[in-house]
ZADO-1210 file (C-alpha; in nm, 4 decimals, padded with zeros to 6 digits):
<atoms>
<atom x="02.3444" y="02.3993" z="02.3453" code="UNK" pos="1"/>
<atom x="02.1826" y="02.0653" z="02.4523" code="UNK" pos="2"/>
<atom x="01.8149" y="02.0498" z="02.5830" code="UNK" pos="3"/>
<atom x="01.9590" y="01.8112" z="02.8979" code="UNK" pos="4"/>
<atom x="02.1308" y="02.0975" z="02.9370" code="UNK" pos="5"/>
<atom x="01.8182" y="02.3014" z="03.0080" code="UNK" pos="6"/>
<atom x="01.6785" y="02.0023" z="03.2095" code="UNK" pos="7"/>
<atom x="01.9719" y="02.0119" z="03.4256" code="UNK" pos="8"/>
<atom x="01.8832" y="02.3979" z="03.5336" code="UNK" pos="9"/>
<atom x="01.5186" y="02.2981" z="03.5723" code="UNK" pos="10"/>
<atom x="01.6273" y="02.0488" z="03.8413" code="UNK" pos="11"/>
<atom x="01.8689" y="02.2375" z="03.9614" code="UNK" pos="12"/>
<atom x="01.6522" y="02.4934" z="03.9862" code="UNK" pos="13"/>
<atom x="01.4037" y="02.3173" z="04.1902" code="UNK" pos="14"/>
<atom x="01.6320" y="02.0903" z="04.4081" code="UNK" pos="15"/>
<atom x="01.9030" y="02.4349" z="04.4512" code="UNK" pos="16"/>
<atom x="02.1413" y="02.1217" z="04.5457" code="UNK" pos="17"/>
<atom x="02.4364" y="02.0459" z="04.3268" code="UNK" pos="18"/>
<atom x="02.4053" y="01.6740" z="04.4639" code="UNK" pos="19"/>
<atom x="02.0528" y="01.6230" z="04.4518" code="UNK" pos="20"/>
<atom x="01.9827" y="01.7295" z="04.1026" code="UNK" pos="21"/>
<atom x="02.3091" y="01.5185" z="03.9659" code="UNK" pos="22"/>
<atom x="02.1296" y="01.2274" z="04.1299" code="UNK" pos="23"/>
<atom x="01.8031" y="01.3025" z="03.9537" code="UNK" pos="24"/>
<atom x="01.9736" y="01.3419" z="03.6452" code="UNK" pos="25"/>
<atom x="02.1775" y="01.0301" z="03.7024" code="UNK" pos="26"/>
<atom x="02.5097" y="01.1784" z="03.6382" code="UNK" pos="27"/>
<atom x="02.7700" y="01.2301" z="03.8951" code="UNK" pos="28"/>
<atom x="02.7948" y="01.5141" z="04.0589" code="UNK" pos="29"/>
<atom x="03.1240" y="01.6614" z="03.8618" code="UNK" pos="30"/>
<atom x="02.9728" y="01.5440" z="03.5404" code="UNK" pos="31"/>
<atom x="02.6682" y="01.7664" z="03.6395" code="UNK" pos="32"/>
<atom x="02.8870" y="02.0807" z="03.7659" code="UNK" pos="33"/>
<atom x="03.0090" y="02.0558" z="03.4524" code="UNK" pos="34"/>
<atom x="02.7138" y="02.1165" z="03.2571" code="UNK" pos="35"/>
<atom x="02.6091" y="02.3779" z="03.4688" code="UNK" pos="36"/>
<atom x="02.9252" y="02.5988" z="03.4013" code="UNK" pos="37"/>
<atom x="02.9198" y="02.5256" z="03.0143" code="UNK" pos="38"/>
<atom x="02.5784" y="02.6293" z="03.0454" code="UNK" pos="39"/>
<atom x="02.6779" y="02.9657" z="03.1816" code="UNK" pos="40"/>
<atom x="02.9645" y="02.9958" z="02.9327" code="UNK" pos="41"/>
<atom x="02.6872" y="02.9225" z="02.6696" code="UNK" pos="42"/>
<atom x="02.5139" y="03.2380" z="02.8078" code="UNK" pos="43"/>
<atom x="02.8025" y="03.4266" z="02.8653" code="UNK" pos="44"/>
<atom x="02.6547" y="03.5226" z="03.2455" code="UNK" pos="45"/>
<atom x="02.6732" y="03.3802" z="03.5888" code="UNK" pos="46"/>
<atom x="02.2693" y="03.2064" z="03.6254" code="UNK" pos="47"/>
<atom x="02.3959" y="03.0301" z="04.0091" code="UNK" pos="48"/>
<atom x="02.4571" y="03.2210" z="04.2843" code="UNK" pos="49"/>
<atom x="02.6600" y="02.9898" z="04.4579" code="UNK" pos="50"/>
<atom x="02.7648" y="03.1921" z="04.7491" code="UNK" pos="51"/>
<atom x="02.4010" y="03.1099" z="04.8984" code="UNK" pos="52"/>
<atom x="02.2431" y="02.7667" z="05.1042" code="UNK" pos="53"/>
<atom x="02.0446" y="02.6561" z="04.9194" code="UNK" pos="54"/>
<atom x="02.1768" y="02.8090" z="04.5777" code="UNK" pos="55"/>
<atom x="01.9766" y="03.0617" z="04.4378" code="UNK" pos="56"/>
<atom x="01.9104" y="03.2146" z="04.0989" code="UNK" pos="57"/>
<atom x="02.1021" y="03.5006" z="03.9743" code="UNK" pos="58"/>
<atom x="01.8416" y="03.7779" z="03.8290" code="UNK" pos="59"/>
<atom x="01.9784" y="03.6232" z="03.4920" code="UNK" pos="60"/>
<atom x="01.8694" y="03.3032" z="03.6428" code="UNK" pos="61"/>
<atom x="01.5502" y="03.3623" z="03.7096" code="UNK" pos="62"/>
<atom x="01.5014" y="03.5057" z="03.3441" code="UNK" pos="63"/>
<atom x="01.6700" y="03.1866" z="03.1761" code="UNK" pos="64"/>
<atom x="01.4454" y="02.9776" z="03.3868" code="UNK" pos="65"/>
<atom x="01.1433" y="03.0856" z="03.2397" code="UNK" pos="66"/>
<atom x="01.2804" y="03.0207" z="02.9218" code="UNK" pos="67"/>
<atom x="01.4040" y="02.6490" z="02.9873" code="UNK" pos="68"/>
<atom x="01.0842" y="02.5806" z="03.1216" code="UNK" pos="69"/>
<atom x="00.8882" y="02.7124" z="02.7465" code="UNK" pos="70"/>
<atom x="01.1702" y="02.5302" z="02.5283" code="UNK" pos="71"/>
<atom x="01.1643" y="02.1682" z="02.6946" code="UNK" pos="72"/>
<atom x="00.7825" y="02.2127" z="02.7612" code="UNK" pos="73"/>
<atom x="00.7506" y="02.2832" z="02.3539" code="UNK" pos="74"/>
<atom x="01.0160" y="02.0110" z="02.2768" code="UNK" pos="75"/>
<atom x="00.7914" y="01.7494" z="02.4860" code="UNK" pos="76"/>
<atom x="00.4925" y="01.8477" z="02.2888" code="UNK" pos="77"/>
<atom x="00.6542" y="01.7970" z="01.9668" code="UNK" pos="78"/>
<atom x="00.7888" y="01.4750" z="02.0482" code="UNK" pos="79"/>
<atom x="00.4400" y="01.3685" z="02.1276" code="UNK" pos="80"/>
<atom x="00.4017" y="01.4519" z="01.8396" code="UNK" pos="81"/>
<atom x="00.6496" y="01.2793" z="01.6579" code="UNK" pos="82"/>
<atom x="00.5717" y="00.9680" z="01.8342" code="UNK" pos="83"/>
<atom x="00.2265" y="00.9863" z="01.7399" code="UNK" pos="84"/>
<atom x="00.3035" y="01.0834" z="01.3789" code="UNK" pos="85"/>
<atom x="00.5319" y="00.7556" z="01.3361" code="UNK" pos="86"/>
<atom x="00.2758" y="00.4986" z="01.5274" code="UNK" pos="87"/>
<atom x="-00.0116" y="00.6766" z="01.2629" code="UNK" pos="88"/>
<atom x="00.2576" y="00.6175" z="00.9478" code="UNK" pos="89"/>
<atom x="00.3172" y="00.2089" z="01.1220" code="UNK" pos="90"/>
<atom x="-00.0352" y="00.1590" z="01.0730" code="UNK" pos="91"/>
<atom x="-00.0805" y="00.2478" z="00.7479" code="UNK" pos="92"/>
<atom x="-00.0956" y="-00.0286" z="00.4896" code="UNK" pos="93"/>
<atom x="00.0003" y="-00.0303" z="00.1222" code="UNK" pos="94"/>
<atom x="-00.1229" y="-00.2337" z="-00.1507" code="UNK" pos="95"/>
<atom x="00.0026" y="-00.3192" z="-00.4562" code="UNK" pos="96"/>
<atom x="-00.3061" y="-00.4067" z="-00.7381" code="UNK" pos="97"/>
<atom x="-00.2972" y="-00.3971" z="-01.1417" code="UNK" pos="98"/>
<atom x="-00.4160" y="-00.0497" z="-01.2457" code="UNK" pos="99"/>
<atom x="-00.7385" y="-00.1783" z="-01.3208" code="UNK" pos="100"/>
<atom x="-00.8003" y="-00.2444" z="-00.9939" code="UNK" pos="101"/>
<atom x="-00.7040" y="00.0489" z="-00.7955" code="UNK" pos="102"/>
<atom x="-00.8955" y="00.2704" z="-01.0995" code="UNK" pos="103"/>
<atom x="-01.2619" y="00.0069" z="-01.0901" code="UNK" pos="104"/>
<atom x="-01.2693" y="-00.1708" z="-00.7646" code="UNK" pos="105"/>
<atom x="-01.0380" y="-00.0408" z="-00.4927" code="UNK" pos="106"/>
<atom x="-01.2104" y="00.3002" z="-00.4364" code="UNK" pos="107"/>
<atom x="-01.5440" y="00.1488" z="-00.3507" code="UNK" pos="108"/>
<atom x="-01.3884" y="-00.1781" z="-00.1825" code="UNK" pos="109"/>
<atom x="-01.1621" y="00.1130" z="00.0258" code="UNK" pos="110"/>
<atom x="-01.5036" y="00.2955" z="00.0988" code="UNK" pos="111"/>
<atom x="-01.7220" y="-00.0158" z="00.1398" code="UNK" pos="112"/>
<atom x="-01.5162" y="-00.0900" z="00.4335" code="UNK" pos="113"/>
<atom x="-01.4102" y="00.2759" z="00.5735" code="UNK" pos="114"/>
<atom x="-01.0174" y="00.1703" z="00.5214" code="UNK" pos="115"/>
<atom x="-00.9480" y="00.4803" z="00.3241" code="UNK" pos="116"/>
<atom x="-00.7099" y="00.6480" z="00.5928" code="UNK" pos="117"/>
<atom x="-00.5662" y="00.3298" z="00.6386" code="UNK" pos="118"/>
<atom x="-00.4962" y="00.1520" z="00.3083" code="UNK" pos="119"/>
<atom x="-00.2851" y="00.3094" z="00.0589" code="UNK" pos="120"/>
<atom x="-00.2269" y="00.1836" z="-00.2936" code="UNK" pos="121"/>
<atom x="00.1257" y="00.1469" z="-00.3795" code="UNK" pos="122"/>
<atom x="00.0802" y="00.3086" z="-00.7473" code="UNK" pos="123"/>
<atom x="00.4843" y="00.1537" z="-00.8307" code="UNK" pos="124"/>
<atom x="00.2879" y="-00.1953" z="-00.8574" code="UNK" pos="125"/>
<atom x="-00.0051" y="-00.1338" z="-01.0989" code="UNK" pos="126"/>
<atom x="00.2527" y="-00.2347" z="-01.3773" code="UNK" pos="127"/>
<atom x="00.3355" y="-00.5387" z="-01.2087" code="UNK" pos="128"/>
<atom x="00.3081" y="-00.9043" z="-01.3358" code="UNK" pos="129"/>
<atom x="00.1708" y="-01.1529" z="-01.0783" code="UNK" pos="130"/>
<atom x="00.4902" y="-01.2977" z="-00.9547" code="UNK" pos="131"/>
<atom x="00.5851" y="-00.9533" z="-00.8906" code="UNK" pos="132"/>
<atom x="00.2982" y="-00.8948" z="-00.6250" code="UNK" pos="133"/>
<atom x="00.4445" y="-01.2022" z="-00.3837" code="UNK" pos="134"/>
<atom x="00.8130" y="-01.0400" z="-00.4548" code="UNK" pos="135"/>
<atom x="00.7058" y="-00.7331" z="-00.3295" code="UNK" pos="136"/>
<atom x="00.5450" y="-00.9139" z="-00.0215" code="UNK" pos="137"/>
<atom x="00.8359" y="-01.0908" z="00.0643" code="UNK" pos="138"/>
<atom x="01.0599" y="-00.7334" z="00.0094" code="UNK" pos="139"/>
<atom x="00.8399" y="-00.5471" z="00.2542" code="UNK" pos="140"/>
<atom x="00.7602" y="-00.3521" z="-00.0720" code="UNK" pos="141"/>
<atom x="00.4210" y="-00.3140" z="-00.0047" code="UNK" pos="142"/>
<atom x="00.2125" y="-00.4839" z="00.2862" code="UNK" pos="143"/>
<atom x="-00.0656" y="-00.6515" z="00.1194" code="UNK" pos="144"/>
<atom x="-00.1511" y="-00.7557" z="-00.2691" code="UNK" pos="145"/>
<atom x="-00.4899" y="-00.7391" z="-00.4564" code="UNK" pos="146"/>
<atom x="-00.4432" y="-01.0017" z="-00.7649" code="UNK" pos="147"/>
<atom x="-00.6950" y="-01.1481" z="-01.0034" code="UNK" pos="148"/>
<atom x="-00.7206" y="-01.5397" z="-00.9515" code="UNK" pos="149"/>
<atom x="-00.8524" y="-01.8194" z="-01.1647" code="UNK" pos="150"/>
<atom x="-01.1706" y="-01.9632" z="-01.0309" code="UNK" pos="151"/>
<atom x="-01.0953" y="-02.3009" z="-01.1344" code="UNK" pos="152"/>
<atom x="-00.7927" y="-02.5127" z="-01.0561" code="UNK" pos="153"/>
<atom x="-00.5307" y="-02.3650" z="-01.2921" code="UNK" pos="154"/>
<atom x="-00.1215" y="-02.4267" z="-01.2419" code="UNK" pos="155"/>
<atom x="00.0473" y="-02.1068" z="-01.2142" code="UNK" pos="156"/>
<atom x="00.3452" y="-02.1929" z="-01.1213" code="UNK" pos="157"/>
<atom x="00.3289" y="-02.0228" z="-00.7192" code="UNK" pos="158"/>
<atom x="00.4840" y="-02.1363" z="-00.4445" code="UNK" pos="159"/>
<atom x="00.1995" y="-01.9749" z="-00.2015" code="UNK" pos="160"/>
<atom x="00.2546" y="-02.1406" z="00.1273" code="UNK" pos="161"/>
<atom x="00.3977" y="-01.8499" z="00.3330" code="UNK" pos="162"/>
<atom x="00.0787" y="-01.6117" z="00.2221" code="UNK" pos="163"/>
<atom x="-00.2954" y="-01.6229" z="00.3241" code="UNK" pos="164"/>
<atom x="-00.5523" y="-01.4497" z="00.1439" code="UNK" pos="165"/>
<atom x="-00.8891" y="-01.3596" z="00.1070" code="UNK" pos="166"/>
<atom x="-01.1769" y="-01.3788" z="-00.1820" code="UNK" pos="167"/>
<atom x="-01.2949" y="-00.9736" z="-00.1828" code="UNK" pos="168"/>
<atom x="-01.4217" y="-00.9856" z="-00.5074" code="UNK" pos="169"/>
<atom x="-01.5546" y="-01.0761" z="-00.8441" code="UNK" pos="170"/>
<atom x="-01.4898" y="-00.9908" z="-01.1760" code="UNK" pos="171"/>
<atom x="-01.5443" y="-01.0989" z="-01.5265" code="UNK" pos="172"/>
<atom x="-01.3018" y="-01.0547" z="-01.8779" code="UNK" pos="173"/>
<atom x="-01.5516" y="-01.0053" z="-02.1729" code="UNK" pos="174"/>
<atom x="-01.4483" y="-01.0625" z="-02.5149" code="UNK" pos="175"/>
<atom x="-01.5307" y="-00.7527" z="-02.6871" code="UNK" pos="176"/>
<atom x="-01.4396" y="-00.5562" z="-02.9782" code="UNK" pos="177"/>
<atom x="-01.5553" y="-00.2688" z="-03.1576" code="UNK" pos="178"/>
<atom x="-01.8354" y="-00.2743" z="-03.3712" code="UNK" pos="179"/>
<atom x="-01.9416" y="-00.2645" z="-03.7645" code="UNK" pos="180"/>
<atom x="-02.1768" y="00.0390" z="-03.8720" code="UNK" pos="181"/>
<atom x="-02.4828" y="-00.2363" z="-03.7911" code="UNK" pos="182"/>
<atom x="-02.3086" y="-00.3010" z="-03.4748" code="UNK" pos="183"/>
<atom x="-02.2290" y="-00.6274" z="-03.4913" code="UNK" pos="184"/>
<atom x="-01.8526" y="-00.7361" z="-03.3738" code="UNK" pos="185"/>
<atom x="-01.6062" y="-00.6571" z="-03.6081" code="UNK" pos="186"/>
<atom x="-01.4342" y="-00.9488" z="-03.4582" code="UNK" pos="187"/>
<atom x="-01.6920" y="-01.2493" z="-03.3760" code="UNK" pos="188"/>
<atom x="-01.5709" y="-01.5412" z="-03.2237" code="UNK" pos="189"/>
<atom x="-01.4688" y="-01.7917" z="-03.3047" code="UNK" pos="190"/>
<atom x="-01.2767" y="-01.6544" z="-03.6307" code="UNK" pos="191"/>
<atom x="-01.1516" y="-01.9605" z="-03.8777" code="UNK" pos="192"/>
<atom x="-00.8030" y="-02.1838" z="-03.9170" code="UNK" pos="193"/>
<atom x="-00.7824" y="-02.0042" z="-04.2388" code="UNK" pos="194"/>
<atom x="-00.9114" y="-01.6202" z="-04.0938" code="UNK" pos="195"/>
<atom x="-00.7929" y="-01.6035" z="-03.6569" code="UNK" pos="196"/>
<atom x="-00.9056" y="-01.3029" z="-03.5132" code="UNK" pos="197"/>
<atom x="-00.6674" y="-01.0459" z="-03.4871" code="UNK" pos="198"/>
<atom x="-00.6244" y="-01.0782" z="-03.0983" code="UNK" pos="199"/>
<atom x="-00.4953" y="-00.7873" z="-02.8366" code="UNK" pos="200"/>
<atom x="-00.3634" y="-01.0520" z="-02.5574" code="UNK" pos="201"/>
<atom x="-00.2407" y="-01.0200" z="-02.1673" code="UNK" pos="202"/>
<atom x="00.1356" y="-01.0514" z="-02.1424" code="UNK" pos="203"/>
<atom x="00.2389" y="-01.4130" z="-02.1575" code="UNK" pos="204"/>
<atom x="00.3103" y="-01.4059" z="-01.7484" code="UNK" pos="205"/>
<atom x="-00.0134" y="-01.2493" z="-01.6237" code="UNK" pos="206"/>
<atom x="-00.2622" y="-01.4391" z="-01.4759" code="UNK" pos="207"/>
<atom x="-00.5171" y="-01.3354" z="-01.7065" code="UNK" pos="208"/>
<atom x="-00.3368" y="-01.5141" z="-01.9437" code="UNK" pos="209"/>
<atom x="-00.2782" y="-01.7869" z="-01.8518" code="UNK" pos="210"/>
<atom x="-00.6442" y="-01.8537" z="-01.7035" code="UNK" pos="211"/>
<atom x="-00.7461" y="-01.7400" z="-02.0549" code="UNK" pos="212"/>
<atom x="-00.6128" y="-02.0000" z="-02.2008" code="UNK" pos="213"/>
<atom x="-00.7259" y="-02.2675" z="-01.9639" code="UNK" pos="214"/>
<atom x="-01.0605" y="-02.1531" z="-01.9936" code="UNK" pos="215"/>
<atom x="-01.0355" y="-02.1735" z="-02.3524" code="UNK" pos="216"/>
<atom x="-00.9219" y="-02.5290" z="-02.3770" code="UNK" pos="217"/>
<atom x="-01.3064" y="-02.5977" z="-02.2175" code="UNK" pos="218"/>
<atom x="-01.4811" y="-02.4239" z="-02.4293" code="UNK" pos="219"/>
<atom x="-01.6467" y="-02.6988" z="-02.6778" code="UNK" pos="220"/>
<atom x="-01.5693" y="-02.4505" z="-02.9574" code="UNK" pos="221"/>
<atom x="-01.1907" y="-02.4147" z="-03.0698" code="UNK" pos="222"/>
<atom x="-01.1455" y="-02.0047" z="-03.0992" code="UNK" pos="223"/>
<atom x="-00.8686" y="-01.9212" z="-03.3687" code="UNK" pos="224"/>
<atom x="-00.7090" y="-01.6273" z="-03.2522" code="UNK" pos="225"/>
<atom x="-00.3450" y="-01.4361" z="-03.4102" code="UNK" pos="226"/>
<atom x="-00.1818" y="-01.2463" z="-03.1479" code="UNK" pos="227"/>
<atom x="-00.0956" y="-00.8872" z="-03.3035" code="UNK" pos="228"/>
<atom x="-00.0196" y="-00.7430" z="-02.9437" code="UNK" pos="229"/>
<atom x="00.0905" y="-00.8211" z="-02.5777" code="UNK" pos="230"/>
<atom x="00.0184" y="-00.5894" z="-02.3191" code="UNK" pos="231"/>
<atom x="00.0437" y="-00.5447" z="-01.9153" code="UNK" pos="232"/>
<atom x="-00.2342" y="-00.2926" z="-01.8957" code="UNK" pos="233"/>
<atom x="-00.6100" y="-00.3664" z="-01.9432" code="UNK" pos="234"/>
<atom x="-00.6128" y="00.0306" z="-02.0348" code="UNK" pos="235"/>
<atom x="-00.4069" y="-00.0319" z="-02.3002" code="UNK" pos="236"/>
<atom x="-00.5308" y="-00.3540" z="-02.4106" code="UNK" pos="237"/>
<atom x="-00.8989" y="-00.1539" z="-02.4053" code="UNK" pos="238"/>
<atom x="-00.7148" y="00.1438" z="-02.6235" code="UNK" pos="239"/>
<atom x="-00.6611" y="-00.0747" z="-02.9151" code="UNK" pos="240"/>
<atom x="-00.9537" y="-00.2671" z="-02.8898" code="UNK" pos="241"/>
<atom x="-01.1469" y="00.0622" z="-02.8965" code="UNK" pos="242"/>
<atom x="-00.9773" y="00.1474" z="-03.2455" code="UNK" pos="243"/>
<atom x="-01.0862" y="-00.1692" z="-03.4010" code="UNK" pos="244"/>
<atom x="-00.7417" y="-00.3569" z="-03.4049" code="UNK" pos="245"/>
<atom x="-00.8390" y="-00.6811" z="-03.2653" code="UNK" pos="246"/>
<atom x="-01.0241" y="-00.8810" z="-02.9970" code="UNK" pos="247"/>
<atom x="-00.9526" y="-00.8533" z="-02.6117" code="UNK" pos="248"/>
<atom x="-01.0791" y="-00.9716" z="-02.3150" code="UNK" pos="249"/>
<atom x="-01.1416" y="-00.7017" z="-02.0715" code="UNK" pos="250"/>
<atom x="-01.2675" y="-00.6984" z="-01.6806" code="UNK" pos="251"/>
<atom x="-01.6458" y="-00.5801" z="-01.7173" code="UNK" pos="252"/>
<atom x="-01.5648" y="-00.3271" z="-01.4739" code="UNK" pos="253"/>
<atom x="-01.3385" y="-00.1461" z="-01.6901" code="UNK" pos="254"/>
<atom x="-01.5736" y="-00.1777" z="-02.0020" code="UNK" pos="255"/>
<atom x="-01.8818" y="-00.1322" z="-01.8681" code="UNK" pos="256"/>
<atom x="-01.9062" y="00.2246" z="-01.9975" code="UNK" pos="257"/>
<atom x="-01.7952" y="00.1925" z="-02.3602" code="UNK" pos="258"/>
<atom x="-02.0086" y="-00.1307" z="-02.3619" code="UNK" pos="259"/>
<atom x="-02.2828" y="00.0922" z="-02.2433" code="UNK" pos="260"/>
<atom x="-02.2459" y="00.3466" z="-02.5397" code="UNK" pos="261"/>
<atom x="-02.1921" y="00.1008" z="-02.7961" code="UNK" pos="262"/>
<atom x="-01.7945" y="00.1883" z="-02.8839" code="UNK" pos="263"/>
<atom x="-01.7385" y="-00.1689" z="-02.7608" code="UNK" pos="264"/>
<atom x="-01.9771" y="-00.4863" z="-02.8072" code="UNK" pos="265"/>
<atom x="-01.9490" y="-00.8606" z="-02.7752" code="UNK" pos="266"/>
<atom x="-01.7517" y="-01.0411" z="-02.9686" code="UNK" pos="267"/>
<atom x="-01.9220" y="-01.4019" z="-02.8181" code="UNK" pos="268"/>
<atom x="-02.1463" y="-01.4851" z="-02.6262" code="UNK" pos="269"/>
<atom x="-02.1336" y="-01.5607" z="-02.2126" code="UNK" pos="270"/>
<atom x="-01.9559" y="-01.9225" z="-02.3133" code="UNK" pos="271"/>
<atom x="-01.7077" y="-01.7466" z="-02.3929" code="UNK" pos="272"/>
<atom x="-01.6341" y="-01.4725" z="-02.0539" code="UNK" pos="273"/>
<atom x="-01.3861" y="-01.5779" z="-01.7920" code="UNK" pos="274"/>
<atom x="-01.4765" y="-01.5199" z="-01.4460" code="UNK" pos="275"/>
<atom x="-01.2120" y="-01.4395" z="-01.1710" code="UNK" pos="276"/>
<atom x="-01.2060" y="-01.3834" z="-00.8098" code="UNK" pos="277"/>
<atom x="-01.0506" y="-01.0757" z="-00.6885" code="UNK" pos="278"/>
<atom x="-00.7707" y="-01.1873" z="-00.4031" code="UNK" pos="279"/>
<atom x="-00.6323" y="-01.0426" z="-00.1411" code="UNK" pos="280"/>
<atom x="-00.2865" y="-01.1572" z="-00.0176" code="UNK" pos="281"/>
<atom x="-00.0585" y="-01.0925" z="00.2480" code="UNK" pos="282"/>
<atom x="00.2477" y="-01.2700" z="00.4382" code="UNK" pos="283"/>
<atom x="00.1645" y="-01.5517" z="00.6775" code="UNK" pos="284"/>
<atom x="00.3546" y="-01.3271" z="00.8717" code="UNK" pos="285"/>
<atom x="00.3136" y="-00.9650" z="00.8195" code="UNK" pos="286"/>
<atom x="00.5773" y="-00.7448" z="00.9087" code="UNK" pos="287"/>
<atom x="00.2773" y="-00.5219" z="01.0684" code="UNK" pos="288"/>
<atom x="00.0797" y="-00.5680" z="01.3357" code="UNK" pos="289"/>
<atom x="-00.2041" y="-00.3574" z="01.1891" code="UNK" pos="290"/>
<atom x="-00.2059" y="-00.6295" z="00.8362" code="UNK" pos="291"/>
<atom x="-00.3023" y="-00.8486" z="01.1303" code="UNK" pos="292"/>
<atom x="-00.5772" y="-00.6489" z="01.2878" code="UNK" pos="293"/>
<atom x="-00.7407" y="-00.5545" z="00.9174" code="UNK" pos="294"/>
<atom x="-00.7250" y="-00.8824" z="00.8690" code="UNK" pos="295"/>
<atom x="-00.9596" y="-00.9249" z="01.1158" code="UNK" pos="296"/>
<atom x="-01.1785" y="-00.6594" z="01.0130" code="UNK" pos="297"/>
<atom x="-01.2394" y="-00.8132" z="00.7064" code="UNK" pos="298"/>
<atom x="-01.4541" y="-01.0563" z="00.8973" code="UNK" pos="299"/>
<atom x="-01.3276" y="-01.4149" z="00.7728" code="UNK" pos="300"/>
<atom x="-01.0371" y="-01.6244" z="00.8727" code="UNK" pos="301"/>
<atom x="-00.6870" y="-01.6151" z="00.6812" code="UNK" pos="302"/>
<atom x="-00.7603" y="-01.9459" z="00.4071" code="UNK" pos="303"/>
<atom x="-00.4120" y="-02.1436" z="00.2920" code="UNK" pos="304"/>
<atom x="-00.2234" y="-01.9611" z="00.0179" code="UNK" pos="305"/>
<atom x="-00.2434" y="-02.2924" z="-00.1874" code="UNK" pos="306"/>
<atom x="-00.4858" y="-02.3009" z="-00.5048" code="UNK" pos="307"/>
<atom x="-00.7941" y="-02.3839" z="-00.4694" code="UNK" pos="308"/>
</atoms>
C-alpha cells in the first residue's frame, strides 16, 4: 500500500467529489478512481458509498479514515525529522590532523571555540603525511585540515593556490632524550663526525622533516646525527625515545609530561627547538556552506594558501 494512497482518501474524504479531489491530487480523474478501488481491494471492503451526493463513508470508511489521518500525520513528523537529521549531518565538519594533534591541541582548540558538535576529527587521517591532508581536501575526504607549518620560508614542494588557511596555533619540537642516572641527556647535541647521535627521525615526507632540516642548516653548530628509525607518529617517535634509543624532536605538547617527571630531558639547548605554526586549511571553495560560515567564526579573513 502507498501513503498517496492514504492521501487520496483524506481528500476524498473531505472534498466527497471524485473530480475535486483528483484535481487536488493532480491526477486525472480515472487515474484517481483507480487508486481509490485498489485501495478498497487493499482492504478487502467497500470504504465509498457511492450510491450517495456527495459520497459518503462506508462505516468501514469512517474507521479507515481515522487511521489514514494517524499514519500520514506520523509519516510527516518523521520526515521532519529526516530532513532535519540530514541538514544537522550537512553541517557537520570533519578534520583530518596528525594524531598528535587531535590527542594535545584539538580538544581544547574544539572547546576554546564551542565547535565540539560541529567539528569532527576524521581519525582515518592522523596517519597521514602532509600531501595527504590537501588530497583528502580535494577528494571531499574530509572538509578541513589541521597541519604543522614551517615558520620560516621553507620549499615544500605544495601547490597551495586553491586552499586558504588560517594560523590557530603554536607549537614547538624539542630535542629530547632520555636521561643518564645524573640526568643529563644520554644523547647531547651536537654528537661528533666520528660519534652522530643515534637519531629517531620524522618520515622523510612530513613536514616536520623537512623543516627540521632547514632549521638545522641555521644553526651555527653542525649536529651529527645517524638515523636508526623513521616514523609517521610523534607517539611512536616519543616510545623509543623514552627507552633510550636515540634523539627525537617532539611537539612540547606531547612531551610536556614526561619532561615534567624527568623520563625525558633536553638533549640541547633552545638553539636548537623548532617552532611551528599550527594551520588550518580548507578549499578555496568548500564543498560546504557551513566550512564557509566557521570560517567566519574564527574571526580573521581566509590568507592565500601560498607560503609565507
Amino acid at each position: 500500500m502507498e501513503i498517496r494512497w492514504l492521501e487520496d482518501f483524506i481528500v476524498l474524504a473531505q472534498t466527497r467529489h471524485f473530480s475535486r479531489a483528483a484535481d487536488a491530487q493532480n491526477v486525472s480523474q480515472p487515474t484517481f478512481s483507480r487508486r481509490i478501488k485498489l485501495l478498497e481491494e487493499e482492504m478487502g471492503t467497500t470504504l465509498i458509498n457511492r450510491q450517495t451526493l456527495p459520497l459518503s463513508l462506508t462505516p468501514a470508511g469512517d474507521e479507515f479514515l481515522q487511521l489514514c489521518e494517524q499514519i500520514t500525520e506520523r509519516v510527516r513528523i518523521t520526515r521532519e525529522r529526516l530532513q532535519d537529521m540530514a541538514q544537522q549531518q550537512a553541517s557537520k565538519i570533519s578534520l583530518g590532523a596528525p594524531q598528535s594533534l587531535v590527542s594535545h591541541f584539538l580538544p581544547e582548540w574544539l572547546d576554546q571555540r564551542q565547535l565540539r558538535e560541529q567539528v569532527f576529527p576524521y581519525l582515518r587521517a592522523t596517519g597521514w603525511l602532509a600531501a595527504d591532508y590537501f588530497h583528502g581536501l580535494d577528494r571531499g575526504e574530509c572538509d578541513l585540515a589541521m597541519c604543522y607549518w614551517p615558520q620560516a620560508r621553507v620549499d615544500l614542494g605544495f601547490e597551495l593556490d586553491s586552499y586558504q588557511y588560517l594560523v590557530v596555533g603554536e607549537e614547538c619540537f624539542i630535542p629530547l632524550c632520555a636521561p643518564q642516572a645524573d640526568g643529563s641527556p644520554l644523547h647531547p647535541l651536537p654528537g661528533t663526525r666520528r660519534n652522530p647521535l643515534p637519531f629517531i627521525s620524522p618520515h622523510p615526507r612530513a613536514v616536520i622533516a623537512t623543516s627540521l632540516t632547514a632549521h638545522l642548516a641555521q644553526v651555527p653548530v653542525q649536529a651529527h646525527l645517524v638515523t636508526m628509525n623513521e616514523n609517521i607518529q610523534a607517539a611512536n617517535i616519543k616510545a623509543l625515545v623514552l627507552q633510550g634509543y636515540g634523539i627525537g624532536w617532539l611537539p612540547q605538547r606531547l612531551a610536556a609530561a614526561e619532561m615534567a617527571s624527568g623520563q625525558l630531558v633536553r638533549a640541547g639547548d633552545e638553539r636548537w627547538d623548532l617552532p611551528l605554526h599550527i594551520r588550518l586549511y580548507r578549499p578555496r571553495e568548500p564543498r560546504h556552506a557551513s566550512v564557509s560560515e566557521l570560517w567566519s567564526r574564527l574571526g580573521k579573513p581566509p590568507e592565500s594558501g601560498g607560503l609565507t
